[in-house]
C-alpha positions in Angstrom: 144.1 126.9 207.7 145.5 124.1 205.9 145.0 120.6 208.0 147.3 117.5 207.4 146.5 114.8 204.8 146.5 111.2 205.7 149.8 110.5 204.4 151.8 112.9 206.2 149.7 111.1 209.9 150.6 107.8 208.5 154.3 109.0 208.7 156.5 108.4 211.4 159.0 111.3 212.5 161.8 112.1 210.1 164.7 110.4 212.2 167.2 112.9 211.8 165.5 115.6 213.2 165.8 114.0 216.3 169.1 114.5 216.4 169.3 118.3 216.9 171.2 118.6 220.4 173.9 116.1 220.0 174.7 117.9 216.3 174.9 121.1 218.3 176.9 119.2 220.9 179.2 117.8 217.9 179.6 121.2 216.4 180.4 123.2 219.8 183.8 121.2 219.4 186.6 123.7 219.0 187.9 121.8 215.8 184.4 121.9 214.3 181.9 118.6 213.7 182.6 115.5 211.8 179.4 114.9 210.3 179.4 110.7 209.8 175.5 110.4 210.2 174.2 110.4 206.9 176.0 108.8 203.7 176.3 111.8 201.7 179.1 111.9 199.3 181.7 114.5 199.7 184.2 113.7 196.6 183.9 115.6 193.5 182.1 114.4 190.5 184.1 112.9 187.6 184.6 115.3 184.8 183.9 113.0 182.3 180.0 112.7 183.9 180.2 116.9 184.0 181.1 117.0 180.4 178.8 114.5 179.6 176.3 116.5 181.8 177.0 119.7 179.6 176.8 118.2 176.6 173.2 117.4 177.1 172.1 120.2 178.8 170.2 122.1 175.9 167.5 119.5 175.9 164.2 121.3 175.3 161.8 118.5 174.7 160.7 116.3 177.5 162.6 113.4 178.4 161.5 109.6 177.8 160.3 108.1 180.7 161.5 104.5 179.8 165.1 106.1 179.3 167.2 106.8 176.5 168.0 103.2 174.5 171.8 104.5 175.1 171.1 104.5 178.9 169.7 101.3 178.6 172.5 100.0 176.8 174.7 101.2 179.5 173.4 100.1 182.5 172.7 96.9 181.4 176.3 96.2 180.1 177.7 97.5 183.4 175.5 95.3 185.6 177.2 92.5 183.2 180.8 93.9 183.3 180.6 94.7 187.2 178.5 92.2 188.3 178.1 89.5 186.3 174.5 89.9 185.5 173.9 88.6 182.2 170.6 88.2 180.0 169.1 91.6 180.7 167.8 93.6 177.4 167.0 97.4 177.1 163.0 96.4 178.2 164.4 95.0 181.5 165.9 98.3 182.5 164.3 101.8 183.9 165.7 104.6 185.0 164.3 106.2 188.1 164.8 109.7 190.1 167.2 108.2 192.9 166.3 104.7 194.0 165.0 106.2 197.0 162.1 107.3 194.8 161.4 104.2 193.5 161.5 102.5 197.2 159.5 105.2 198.8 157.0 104.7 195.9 157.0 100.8 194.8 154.2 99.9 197.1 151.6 102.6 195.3 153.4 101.9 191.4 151.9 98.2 192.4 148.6 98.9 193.6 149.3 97.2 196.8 146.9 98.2 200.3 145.7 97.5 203.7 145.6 93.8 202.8 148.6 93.4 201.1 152.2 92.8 203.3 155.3 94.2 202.7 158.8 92.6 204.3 162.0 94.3 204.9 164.7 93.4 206.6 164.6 93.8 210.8 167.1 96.4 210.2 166.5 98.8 207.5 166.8 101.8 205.8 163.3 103.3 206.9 162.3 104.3 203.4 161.1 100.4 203.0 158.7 101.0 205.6 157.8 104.5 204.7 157.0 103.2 201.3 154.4 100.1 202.9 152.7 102.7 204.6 152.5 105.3 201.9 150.7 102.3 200.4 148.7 101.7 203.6 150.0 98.2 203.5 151.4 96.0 206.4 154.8 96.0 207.3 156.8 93.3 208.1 160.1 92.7 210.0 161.6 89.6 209.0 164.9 88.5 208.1 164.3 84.6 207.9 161.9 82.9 206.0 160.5 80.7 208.9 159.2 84.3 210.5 156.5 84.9 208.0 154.8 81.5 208.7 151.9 80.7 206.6 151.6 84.7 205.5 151.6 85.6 202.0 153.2 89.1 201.6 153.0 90.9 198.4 156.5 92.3 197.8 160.2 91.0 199.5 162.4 93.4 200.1 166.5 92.1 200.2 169.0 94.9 201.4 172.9 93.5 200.5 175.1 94.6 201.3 173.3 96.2 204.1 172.8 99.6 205.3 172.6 100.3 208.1 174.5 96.9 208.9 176.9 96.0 206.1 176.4 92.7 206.1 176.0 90.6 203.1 173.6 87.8 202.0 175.4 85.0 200.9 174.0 83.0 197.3 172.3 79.9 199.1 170.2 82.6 201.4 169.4 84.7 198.5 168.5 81.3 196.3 166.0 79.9 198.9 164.5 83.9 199.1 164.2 83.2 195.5 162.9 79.4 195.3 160.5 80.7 198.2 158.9 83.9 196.9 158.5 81.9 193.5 156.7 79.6 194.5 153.9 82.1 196.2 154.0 85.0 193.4 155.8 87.2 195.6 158.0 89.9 194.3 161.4 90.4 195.7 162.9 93.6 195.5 166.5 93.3 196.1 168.1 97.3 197.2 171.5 96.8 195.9 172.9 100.3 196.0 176.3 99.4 197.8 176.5 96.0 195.6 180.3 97.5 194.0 181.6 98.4 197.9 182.4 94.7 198.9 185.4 95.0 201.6 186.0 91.3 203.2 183.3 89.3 201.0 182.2 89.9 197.6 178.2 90.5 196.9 176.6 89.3 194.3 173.0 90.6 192.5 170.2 89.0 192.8 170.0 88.8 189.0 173.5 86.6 189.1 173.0 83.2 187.5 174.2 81.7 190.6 171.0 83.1 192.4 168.2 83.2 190.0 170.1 80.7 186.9 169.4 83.7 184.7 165.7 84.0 184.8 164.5 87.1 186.3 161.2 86.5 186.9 159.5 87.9 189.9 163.1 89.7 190.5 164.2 93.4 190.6 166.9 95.1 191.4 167.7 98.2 192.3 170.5 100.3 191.9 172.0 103.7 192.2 175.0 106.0 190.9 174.8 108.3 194.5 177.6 105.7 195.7 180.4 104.9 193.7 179.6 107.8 191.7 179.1 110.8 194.0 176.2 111.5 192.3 173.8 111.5 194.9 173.1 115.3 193.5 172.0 114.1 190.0 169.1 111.6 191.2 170.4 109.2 189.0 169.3 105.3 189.5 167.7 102.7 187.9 165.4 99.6 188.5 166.7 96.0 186.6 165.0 92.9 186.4 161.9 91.1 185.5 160.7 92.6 181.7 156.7 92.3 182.8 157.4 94.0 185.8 159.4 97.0 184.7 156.6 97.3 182.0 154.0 97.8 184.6 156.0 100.4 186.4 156.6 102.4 182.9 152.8 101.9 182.0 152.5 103.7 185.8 155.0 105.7 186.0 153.9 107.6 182.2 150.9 108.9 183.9 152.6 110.2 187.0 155.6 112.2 185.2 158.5 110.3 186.9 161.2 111.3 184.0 164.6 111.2 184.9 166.2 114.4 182.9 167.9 114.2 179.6 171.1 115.6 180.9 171.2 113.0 184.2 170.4 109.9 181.9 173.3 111.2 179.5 175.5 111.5 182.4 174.5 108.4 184.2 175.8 107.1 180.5 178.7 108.2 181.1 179.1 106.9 185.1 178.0 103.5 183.4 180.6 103.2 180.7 183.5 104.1 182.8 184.9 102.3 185.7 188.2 104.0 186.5 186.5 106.7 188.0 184.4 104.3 190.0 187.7 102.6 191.1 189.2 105.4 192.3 186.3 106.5 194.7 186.0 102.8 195.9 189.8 103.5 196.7 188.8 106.3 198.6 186.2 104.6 200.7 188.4 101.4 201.2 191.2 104.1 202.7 189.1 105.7 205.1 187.2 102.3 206.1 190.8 101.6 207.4 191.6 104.0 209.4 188.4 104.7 210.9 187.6 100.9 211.8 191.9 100.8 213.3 190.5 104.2 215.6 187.0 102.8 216.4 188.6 99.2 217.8 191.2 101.2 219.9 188.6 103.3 221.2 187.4 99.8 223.2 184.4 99.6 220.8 183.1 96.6 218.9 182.8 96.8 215.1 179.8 94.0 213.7 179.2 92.8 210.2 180.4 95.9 208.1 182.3 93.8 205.8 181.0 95.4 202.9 179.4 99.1 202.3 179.3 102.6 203.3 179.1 102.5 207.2 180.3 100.7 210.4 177.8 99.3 212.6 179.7 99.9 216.3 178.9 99.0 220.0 179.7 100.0 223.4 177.0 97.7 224.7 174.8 100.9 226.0 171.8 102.6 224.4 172.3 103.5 220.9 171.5 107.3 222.1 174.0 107.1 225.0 176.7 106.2 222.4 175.4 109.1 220.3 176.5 111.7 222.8 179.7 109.6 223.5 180.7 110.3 219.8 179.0 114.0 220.2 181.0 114.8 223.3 184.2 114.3 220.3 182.8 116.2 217.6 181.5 113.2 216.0 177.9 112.8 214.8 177.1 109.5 214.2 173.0 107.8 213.5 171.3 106.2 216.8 170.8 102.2 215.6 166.9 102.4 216.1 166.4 104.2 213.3 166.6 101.1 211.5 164.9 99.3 214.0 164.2 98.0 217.5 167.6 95.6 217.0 169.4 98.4 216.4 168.8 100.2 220.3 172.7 99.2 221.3 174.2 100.0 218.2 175.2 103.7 215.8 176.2 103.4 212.1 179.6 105.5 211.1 179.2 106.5 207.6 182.4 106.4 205.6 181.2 109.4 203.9 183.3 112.7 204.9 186.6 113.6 203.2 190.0 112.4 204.3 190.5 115.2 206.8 187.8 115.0 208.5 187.6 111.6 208.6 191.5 111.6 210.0 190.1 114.4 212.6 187.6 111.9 213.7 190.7 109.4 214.1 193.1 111.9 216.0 190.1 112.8 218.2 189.1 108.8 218.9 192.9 108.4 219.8 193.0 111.7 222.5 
């Protein structure tokens, strides 16, 4: 009889499968569920990334770790074009299996333990926490500064725009995280996976000269092609930032086998170099933000932060779960705000992530 290791008892319970009778109450409805729980893209992959995807695919030998010098290429002239990040070179970039990897794992890649601190943000996606205790270090909720009094934590993590939230921190905040953590040796790790989803304010990279005046010490960022590529399904994502750091998670990351595929870095090439097909599924997300936040507000309920993103983070001023089964009792499913933490207990988060008509069912049903 096998018995369970110490990770899987360090673990809290996966929150979704918690949800089990309001997502058979949301799929009793006689037109079927609207699954807005989980940010899952539902729009078809470019076929420039497939062809790309293709092309590659006879690709016997194993793939290089550190990522092909093309990839490199790529991602870092797209954080520039996008974003504005400028002064990154090919050693300042690595590609990892979904970013959600790289979160879950950071803590272990950098050796940290029971006497080392991790902070996230007081809502959060839980992998930043899953990760700290993977690690067996200390987690932190904080999302000001003068919280952490005299502690010392290890690593910082930054979540903008938000999830579950959508919230954005603005450049002085993300400056005095900076000035702050650089002055004690701490590492920030900023998750910036929704960074090119800005709706009613514009977010900018840790790695912007405005925040860091173009040194990237102590600084990474993290970013991923699941969003504003659909291409969730491919793993694809990469880690940007300081070049001594990224060297210590390729010297780490060798041993352990964590190679992103041939095929997914020469597709994630291909994502990187082209931005009308990122347009057009921001497009997509901007049209269904629209309507959905028009039907939420004329269902009586109060939309917070959510300027930028993938989700809405909604109230009825009751317990998160009591709002679950409100949405449930419609068809909808939506994600109880305590996942992400005890401030979240009177809210849910909407994901933007269904296709048109379901996302227009959710609206007719909200208006009934």
């Amino acid at each position: 009889m096998f018995r369970s290791g110490p990770l899987s008892g360090a673990l809290p319970v996966f929150p979704w499968d918690t949800l089990a009778d309001v997502t058979a109450l949301a799929r009793a409805h006689p037109g079927g569920i609207v699954d807005l729980s989980v940010g899952t893209p539902v729009d078809p992959v470019a076929p420039l990334i497939r062809d790309a995807l293709y092309e590659a695919s006879s690709a016997p030998g194993y793939p290089t770790t550190a990522g092909t010098a093309a990839l490199r290429a790529s991602a870092s002239a797209a954080l520039q074009r996008r974003y504005g990040v400028t002064g990154l070179d090919g050693d300042a970039i690595l590609p990892v299996i979904g970013t959600k990897e790289l979160i879950a794992w950071l803590p272990t890649l950098m050796a940290l333990g029971p006497d080392d601190a991790v902070v996230v943000p007081e809502l959060a996606y839980p992998t930043y926490d899953v990760g700290a205790r993977l690690a067996g270090a200390q987690v932190v909720r904080a999302d000001s500064l003068t919280q952490l009094g005299p502690r010392n934590p290890a690593l910082v993590y930054l979540n903008s725009p938000s999830n579950p939230t959508g919230a954005v921190l603005g450049v002085d905040h993300l400056r005095k995280v900076v000035t702050w953590a650089r002055e004690r040796s701490v590492l920030v790790a900023s998750d910036e996976c929704y960074l090119g989803l800005g709706w009613d304010v514009e977010p900018v990279s840790v790695l912007h000269p405005s925040v860091c005046d173009g040194d990237h010490t102590g600084l990474l960022a993290i970013h991923s092609l699941s969003k504003t590529s659909s291409l969730a399904g491919y793993r694809a994502g990469f880690v940007a930032g300081d070049p001594a750091v990224v060297a210590e998670l390729l010297a780490v990351r060798k041993h352990a086998g964590m190679m992103v595929p041939t095929a997914i870095q020469a597709a994630m090439v291909a994502a990187l170099d082209d931005d009308a097909h990122e347009l057009a599924q921001r497009e997509r997300y901007a049209r269904r933000r629209r309507v959905l936040m028009r039907a939420v507000r004329d269902a009586g309920l109060t939309v917070e932060h959510s300027e930028a993103g993938l989700y809405l983070w909604v109230t009825r001023d009751e317990p998160c779960r009591d709002t679950v089964t409100w949405f449930a009792q419609r068809g909808i499913l939506t994600a109880p705000g305590e996942f992400y933490g005890p401030r979240g207990s009177r809210h849910v988060r909407i994901a933007l992530t269904a296709t048109d008509e379901r996302i227009d069912a959710a609206v007719a049903r909200l208006a009934s």
